[in-house]
Backbone as ProteinMPNN parsed JSONL, in Angstrom:
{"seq_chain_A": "XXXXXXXXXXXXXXXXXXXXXXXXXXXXXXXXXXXXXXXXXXXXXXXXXXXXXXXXXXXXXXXXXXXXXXXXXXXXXXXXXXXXXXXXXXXXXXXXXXXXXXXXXXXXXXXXXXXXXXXXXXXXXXXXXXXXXXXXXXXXXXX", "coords_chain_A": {"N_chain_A": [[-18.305, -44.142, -44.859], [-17.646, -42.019, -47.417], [-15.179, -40.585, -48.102], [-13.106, -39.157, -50.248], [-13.978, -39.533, -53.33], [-14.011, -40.628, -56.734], [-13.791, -37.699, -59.222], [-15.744, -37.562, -60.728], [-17.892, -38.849, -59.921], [-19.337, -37.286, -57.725], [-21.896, -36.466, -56.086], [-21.125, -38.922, -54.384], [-19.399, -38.005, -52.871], [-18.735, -37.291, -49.726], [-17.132, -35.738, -48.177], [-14.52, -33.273, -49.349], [-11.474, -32.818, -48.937], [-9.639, -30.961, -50.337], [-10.52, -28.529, -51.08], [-10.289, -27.189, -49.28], [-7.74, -26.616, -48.293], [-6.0, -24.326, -49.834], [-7.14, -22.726, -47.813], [-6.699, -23.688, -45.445], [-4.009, -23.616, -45.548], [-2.714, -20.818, -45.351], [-3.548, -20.216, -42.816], [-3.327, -20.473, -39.311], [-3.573, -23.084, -37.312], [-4.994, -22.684, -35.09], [-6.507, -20.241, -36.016], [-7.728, -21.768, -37.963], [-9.359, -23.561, -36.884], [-11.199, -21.945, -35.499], [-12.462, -20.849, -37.452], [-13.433, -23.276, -38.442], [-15.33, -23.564, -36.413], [-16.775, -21.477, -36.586], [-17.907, -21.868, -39.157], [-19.775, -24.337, -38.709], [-21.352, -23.166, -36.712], [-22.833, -21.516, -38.011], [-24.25, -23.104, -40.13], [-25.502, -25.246, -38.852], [-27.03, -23.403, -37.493], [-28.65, -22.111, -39.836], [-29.808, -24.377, -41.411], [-31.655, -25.477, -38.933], [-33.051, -22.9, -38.852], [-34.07, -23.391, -41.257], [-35.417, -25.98, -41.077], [-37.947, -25.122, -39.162], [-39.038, -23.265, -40.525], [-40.223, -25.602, -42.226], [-41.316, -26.956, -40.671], [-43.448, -24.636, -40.455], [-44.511, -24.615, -42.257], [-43.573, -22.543, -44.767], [-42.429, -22.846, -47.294], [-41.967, -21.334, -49.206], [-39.736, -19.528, -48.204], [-37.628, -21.277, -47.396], [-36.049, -21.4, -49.818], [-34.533, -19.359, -50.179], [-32.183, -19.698, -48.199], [-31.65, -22.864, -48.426], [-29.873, -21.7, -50.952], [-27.598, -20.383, -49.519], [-26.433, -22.35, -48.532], [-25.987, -23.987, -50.075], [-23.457, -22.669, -51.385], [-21.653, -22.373, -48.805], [-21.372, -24.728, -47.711], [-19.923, -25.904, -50.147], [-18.284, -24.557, -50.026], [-16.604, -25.252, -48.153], [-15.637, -28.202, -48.844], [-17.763, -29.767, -48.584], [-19.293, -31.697, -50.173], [-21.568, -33.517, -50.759], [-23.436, -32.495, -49.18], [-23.462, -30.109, -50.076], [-24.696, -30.326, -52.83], [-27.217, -31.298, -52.488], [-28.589, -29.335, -51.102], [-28.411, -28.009, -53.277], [-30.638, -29.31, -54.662], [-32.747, -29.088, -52.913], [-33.566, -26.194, -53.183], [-33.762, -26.107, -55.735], [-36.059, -27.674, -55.773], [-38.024, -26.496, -55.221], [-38.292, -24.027, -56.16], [-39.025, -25.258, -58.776], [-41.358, -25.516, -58.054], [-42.179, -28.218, -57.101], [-43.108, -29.496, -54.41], [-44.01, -31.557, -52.698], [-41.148, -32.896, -52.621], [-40.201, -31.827, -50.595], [-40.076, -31.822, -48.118], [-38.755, -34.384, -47.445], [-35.885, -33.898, -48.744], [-35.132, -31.767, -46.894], [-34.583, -33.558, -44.615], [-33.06, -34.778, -45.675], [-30.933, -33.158, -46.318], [-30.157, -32.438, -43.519], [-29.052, -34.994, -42.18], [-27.136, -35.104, -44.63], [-25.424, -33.293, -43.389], [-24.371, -33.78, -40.857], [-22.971, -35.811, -41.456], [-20.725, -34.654, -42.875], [-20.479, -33.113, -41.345], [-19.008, -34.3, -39.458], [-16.609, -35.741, -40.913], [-15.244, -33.19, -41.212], [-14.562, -32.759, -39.08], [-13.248, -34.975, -38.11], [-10.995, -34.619, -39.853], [-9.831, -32.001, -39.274], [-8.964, -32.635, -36.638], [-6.961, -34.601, -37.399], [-5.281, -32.895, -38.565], [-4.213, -31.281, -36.743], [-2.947, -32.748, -34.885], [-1.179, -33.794, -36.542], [0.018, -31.017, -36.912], [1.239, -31.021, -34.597], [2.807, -33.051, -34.166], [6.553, -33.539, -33.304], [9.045, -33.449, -35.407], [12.386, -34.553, -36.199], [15.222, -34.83, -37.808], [17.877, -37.032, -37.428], [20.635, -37.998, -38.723], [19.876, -40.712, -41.165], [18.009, -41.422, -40.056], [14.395, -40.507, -38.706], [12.63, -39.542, -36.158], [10.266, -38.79, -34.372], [8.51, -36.46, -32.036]], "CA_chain_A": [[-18.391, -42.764, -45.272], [-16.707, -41.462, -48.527], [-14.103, -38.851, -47.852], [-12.914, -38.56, -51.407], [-14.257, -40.303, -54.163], [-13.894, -40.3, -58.109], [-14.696, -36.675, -59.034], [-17.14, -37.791, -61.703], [-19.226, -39.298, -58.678], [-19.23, -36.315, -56.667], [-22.811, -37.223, -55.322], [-21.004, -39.703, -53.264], [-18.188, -37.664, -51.59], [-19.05, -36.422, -48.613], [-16.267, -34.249, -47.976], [-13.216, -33.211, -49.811], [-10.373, -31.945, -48.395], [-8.962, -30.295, -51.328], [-11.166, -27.717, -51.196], [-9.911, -26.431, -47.716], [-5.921, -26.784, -48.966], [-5.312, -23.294, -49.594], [-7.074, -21.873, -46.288], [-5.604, -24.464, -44.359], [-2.181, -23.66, -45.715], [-2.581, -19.7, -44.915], [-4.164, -19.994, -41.474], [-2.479, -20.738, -38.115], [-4.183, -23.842, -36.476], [-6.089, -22.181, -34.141], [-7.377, -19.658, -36.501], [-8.231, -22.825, -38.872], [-10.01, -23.955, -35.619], [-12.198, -20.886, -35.023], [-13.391, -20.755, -38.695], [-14.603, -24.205, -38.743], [-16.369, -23.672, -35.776], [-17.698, -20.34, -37.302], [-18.636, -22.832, -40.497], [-20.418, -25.333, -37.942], [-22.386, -22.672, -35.9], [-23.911, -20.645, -39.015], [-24.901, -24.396, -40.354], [-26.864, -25.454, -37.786], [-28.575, -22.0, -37.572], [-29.582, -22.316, -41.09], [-30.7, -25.85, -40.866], [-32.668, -25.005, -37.487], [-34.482, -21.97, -39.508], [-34.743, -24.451, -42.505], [-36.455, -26.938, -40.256], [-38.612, -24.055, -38.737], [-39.649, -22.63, -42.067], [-41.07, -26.243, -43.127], [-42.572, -26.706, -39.973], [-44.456, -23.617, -40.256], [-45.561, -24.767, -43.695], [-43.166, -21.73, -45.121], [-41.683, -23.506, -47.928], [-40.962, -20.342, -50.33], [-38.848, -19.175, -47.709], [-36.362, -22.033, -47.518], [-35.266, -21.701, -51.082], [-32.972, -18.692, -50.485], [-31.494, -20.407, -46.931], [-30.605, -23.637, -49.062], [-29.05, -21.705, -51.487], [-26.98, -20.208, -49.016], [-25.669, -23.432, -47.784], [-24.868, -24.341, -51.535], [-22.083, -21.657, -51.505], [-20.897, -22.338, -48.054], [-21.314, -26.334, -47.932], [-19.095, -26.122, -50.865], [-16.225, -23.988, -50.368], [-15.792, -26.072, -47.109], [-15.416, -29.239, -49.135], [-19.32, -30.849, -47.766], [-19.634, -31.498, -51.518], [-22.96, -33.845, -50.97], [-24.092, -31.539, -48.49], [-24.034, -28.566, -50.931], [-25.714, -31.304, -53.856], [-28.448, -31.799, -51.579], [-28.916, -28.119, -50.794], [-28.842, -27.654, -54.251], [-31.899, -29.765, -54.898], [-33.796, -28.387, -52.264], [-33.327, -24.941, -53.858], [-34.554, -26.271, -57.309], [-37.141, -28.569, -56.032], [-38.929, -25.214, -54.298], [-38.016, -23.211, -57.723], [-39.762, -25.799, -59.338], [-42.615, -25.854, -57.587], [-41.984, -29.885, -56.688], [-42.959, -29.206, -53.292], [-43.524, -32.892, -51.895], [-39.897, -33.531, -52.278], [-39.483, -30.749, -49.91], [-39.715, -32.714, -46.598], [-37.912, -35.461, -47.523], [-34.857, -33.047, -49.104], [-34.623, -31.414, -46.046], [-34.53, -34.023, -43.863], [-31.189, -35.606, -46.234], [-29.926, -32.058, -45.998], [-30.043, -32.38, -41.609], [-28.548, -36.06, -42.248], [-25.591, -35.228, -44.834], [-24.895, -32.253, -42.841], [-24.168, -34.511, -39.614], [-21.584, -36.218, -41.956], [-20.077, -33.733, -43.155], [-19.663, -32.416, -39.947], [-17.718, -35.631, -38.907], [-15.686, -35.749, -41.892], [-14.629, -32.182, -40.979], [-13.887, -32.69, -37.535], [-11.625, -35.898, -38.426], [-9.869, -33.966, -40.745], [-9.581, -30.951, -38.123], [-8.175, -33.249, -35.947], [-5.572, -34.963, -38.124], [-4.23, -31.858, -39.334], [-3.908, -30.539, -35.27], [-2.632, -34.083, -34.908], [0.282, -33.996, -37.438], [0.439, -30.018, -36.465], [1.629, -30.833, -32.661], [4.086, -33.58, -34.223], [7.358, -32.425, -33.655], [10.144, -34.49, -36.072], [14.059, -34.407, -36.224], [16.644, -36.151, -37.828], [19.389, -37.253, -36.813], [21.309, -38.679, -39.999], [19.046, -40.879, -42.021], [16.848, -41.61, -38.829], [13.286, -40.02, -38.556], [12.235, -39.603, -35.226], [8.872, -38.214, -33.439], [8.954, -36.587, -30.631]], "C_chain_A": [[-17.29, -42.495, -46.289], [-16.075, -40.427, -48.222], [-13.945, -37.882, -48.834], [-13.552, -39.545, -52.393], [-13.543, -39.687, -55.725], [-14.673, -38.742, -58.174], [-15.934, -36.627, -59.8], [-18.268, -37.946, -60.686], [-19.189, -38.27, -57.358], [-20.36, -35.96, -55.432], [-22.437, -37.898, -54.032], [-20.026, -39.208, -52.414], [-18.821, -36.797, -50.846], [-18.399, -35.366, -48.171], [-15.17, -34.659, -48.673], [-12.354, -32.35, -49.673], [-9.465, -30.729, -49.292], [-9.479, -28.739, -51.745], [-10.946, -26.608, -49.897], [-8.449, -26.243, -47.896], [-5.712, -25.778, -48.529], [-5.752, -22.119, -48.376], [-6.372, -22.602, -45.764], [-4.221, -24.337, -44.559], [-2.255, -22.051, -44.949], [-3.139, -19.421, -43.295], [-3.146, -20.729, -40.299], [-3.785, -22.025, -37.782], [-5.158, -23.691, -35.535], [-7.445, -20.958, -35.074], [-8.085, -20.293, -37.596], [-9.84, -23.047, -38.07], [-11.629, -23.17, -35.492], [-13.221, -20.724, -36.438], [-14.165, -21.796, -39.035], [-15.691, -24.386, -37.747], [-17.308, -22.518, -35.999], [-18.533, -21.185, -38.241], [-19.722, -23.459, -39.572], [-22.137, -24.594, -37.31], [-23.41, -22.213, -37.317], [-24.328, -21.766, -39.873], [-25.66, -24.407, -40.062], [-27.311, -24.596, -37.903], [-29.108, -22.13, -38.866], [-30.317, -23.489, -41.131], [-31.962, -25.799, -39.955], [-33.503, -23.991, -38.337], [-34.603, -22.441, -41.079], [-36.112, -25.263, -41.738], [-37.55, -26.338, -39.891], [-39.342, -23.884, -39.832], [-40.663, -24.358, -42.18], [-41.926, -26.684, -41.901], [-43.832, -25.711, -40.049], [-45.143, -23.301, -41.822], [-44.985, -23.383, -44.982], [-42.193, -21.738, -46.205], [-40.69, -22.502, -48.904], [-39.712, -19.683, -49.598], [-37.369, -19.782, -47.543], [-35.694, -21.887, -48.554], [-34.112, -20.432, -51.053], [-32.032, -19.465, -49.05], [-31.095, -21.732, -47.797], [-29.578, -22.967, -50.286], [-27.663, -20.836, -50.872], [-25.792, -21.363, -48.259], [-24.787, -24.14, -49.336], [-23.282, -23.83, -51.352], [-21.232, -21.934, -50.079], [-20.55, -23.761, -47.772], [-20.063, -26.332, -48.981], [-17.921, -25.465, -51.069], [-15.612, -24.265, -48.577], [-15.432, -27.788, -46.991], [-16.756, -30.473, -48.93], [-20.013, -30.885, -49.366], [-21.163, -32.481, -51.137], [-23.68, -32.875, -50.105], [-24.699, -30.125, -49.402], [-24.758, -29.245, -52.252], [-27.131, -30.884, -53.437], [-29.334, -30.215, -51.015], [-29.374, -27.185, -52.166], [-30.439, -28.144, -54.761], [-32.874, -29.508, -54.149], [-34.498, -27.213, -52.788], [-34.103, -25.233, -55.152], [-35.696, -26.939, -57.313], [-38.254, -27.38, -55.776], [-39.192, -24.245, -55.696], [-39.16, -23.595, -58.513], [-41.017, -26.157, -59.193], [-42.945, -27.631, -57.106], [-41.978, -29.646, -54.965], [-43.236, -30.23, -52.515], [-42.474, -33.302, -51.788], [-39.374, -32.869, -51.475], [-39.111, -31.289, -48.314], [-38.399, -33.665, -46.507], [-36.202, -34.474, -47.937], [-34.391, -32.552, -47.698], [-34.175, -32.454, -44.575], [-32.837, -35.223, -44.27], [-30.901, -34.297, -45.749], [-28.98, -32.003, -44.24], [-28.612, -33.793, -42.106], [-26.855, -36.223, -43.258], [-24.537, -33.947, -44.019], [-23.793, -32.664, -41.634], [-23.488, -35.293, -40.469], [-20.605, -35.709, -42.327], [-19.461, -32.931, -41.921], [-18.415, -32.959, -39.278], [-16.952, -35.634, -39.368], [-14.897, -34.521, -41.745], [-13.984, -31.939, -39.95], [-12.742, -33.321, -37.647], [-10.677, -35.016, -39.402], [-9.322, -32.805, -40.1], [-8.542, -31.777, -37.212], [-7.097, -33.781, -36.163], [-4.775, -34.055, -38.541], [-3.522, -31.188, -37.812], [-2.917, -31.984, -35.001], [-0.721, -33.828, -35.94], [1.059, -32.144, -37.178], [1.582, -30.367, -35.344], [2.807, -32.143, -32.589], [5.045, -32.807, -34.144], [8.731, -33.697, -34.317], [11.518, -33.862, -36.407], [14.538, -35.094, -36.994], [17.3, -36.19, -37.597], [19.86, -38.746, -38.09], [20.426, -39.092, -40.616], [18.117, -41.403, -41.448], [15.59, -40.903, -38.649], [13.132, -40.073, -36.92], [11.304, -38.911, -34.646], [9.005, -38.046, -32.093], [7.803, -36.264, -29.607]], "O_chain_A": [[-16.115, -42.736, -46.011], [-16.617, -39.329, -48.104], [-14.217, -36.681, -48.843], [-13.538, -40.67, -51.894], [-12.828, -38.696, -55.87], [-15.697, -38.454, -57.554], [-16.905, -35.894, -59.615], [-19.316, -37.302, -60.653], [-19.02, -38.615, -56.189], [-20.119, -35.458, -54.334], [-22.987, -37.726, -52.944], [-19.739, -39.775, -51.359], [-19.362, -35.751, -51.203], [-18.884, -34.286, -47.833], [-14.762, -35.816, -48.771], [-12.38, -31.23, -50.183], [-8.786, -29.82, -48.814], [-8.926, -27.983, -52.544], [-11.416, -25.481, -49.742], [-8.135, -25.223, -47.282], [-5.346, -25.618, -47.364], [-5.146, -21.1, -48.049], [-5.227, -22.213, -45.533], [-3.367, -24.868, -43.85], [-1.787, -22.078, -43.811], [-3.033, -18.309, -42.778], [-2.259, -21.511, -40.638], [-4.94, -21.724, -38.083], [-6.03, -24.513, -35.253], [-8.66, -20.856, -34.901], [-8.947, -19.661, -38.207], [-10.979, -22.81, -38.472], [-12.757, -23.656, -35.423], [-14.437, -20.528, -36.428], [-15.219, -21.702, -39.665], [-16.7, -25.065, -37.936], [-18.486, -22.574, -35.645], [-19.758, -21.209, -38.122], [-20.807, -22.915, -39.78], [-23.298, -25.002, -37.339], [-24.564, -22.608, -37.486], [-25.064, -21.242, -40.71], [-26.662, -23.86, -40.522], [-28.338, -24.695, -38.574], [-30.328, -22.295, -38.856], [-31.515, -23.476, -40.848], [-33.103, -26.074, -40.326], [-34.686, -24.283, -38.512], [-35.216, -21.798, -41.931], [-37.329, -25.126, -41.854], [-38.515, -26.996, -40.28], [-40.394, -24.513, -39.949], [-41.884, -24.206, -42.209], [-43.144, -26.787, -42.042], [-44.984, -26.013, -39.739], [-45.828, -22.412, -42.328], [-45.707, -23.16, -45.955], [-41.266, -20.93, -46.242], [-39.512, -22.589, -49.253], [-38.746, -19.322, -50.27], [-36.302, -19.17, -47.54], [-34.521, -22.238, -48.42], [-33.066, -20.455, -51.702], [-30.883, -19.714, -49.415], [-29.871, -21.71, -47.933], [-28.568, -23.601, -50.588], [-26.731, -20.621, -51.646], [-24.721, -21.18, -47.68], [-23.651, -24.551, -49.57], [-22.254, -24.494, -51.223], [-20.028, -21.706, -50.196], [-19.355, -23.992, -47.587], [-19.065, -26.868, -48.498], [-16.967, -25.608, -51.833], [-14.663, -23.754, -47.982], [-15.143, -28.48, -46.016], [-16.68, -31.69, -49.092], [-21.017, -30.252, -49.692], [-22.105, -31.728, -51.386], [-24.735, -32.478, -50.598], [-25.741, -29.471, -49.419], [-25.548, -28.451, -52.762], [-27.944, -30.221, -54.081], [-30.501, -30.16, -50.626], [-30.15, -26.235, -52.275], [-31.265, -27.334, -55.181], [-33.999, -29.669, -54.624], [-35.724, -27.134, -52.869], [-35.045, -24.52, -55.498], [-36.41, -27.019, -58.312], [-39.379, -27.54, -56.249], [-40.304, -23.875, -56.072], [-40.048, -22.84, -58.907], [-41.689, -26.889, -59.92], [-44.082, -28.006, -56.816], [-40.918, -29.628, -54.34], [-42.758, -30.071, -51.392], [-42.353, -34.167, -50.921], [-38.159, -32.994, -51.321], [-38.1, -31.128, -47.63], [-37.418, -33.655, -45.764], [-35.379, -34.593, -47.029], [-33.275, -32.915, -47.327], [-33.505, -32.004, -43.646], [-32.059, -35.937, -43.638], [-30.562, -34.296, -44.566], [-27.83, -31.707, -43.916], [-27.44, -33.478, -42.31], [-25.875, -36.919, -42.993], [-23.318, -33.79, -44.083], [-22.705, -32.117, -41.451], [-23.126, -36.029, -39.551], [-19.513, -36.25, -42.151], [-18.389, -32.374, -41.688], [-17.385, -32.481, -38.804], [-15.976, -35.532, -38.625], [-13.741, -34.652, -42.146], [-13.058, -31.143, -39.798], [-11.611, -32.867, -37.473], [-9.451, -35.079, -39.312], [-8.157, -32.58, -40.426], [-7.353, -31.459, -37.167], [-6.168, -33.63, -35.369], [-3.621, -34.311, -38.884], [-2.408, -30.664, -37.832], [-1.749, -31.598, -35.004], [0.477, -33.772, -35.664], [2.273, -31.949, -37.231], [2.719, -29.899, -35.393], [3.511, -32.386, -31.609], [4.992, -31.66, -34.586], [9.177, -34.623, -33.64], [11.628, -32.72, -36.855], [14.232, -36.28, -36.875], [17.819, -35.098, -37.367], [19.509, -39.922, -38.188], [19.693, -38.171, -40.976], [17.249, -41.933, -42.142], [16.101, -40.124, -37.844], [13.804, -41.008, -36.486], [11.925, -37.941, -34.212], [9.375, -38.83, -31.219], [8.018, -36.326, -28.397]]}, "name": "protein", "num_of_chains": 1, "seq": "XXXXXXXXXXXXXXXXXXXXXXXXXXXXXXXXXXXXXXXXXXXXXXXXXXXXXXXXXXXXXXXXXXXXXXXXXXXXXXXXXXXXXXXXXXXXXXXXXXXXXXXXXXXXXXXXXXXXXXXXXXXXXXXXXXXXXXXXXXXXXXX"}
């Protein structure tokens, strides 16, 4: 799984942390916490009434629900996630409506990486949070 890649190839990064920086600098840990699980839940619900919609053969409807995930996929760093949401959005636009199954079914699949990639990075930052370090002269120490 790509974390960060070249930004030219932005296709291939799955998530990029750099894009979360300046919340994660202004937020307390816990209230970091609560927003990515806010991010997580209103995901899945879109996804779930994505999935819904193409079950029920309701295709014009998905195109404003992926472009909702554009804007939020991407200002939580799920840069292929919000790609992929983008092309859903334009394939529906475009009337290209066989690529519509298949689109949504990457969208489910980079979503569930993106999710991972967000968690590990949730976790490393709670992780290096709950370090607590001293020195003592030119000694480092973890405590």
């Amino acid at each position: 799984m790509v974390v960060k890649n070249d930004p030219c190839d932005a296709a291939g990064v799955v998530f990029d942390p750099t894009y979360l920086s300046d919340v994660a600098a202004a937020l307390t840990p816990e209230r970091l916490t609560a927003l990515m699980h806010s991010y997580f839940d209103h995901t899945n619900g879109q996804l779930t009434k994505i999935e819904a919609l193409l079950a029920s053969n309701d295709i014009e409807s998905i195109a404003p629900e992926a472009h909702a995930l554009v804007g939020s996929a991407g200002s939580f760093g799920a840069v292929h996630f919000s790609i992929i949401a983008r092309k859903l959005e334009q394939a529906i636009k475009g009337q290209q409506l066989a690529a519509v199954p298949a689109l949504v079914a990457e969208l489910r699949k980079s979503s569930d990486l993106a999710s991972v990639a967000l968690v590990d990075w949730l976790k490393a930052r709670a992780t290096l949070a709950s370090t607590v370090v001293w020195i003592d002269g030119s000694d480092v120490k973890h405590l």
